[in-house]
C-alpha positions in Angstrom: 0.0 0.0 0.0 1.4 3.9 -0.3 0.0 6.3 1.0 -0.2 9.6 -1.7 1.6 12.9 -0.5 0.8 15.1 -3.5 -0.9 14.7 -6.7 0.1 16.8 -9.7 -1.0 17.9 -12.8 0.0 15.6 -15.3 -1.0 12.4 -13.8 2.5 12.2 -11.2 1.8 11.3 -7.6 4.2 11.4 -5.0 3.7 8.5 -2.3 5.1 6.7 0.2 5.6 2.9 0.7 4.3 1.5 4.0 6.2 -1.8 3.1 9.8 -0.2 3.1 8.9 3.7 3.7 10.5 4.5 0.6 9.2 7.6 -0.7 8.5 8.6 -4.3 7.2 9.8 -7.8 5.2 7.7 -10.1 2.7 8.0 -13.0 -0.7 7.5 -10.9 -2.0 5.1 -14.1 0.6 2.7 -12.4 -1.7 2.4 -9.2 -5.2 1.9 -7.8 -6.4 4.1 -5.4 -8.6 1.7 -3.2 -10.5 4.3 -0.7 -10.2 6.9 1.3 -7.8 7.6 3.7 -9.8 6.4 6.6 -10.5 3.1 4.8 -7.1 3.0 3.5 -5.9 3.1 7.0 -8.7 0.1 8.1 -7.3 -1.8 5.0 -3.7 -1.8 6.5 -4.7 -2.9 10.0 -6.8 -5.4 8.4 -3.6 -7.0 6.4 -1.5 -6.5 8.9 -3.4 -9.0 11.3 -3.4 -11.3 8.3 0.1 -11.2 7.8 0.7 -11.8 11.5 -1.6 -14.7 11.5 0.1 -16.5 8.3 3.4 -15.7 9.6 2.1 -17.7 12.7 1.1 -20.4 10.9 4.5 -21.1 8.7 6.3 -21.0 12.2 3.7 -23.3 13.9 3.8 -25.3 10.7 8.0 -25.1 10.9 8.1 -26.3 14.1 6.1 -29.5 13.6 8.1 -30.1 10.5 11.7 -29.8 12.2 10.3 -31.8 15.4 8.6 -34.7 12.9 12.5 -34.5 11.4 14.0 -34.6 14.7 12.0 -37.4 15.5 12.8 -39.6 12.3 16.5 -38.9 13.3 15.9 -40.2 16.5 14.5 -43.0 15.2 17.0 -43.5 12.5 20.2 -43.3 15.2 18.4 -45.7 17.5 16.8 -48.6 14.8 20.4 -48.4 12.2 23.2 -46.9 13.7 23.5 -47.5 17.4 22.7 -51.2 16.2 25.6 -51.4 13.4 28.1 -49.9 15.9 27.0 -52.8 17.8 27.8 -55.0 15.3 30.8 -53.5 14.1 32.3 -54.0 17.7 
């Protein structure tokens, strides 16, 4: 989303980024203006709590993954290797 600073003639708008808070020119045919400030403003609450929610999910869904690995490891160490040692000796 950017939020629009100025508006020239001409079709140039100046706006700033509220990813990276870059700010900058840009022909306004490039863009879609969604609202109105105050809805604009809704808008970015709004994806911000669903960003935050699927960033939860990819770490909830990382930490089963890496503890489902660590468990076949576990299992791997104790069913193969621990018993080939044994062998070995």
């Amino acid at each position: 989303m950017i939020t629009i600073c100025q508006e020239e003639e001409g079709g140039w708008w100046e706006g700033t980024s509220q990813k990276n808070g870059l700010t900058g020119w840009f022909p306004s045919n490039f863009v879609v203006r969604f609202s109105h400030v105050e809805d604009d403003v809704m808008i970015g609450n709004e994806n911000e709590a669903i960003r935050q929610s699927y960033r939860q999910q990819l770490m909830e869904s990382l930490v089963d993954k890496e503890r489902k690995f660590v468990e076949e490891l576990e299992t791997f160490q104790h069913d193969y290797l621990i018993k080939l040692e044994k062998e070995q000796m």
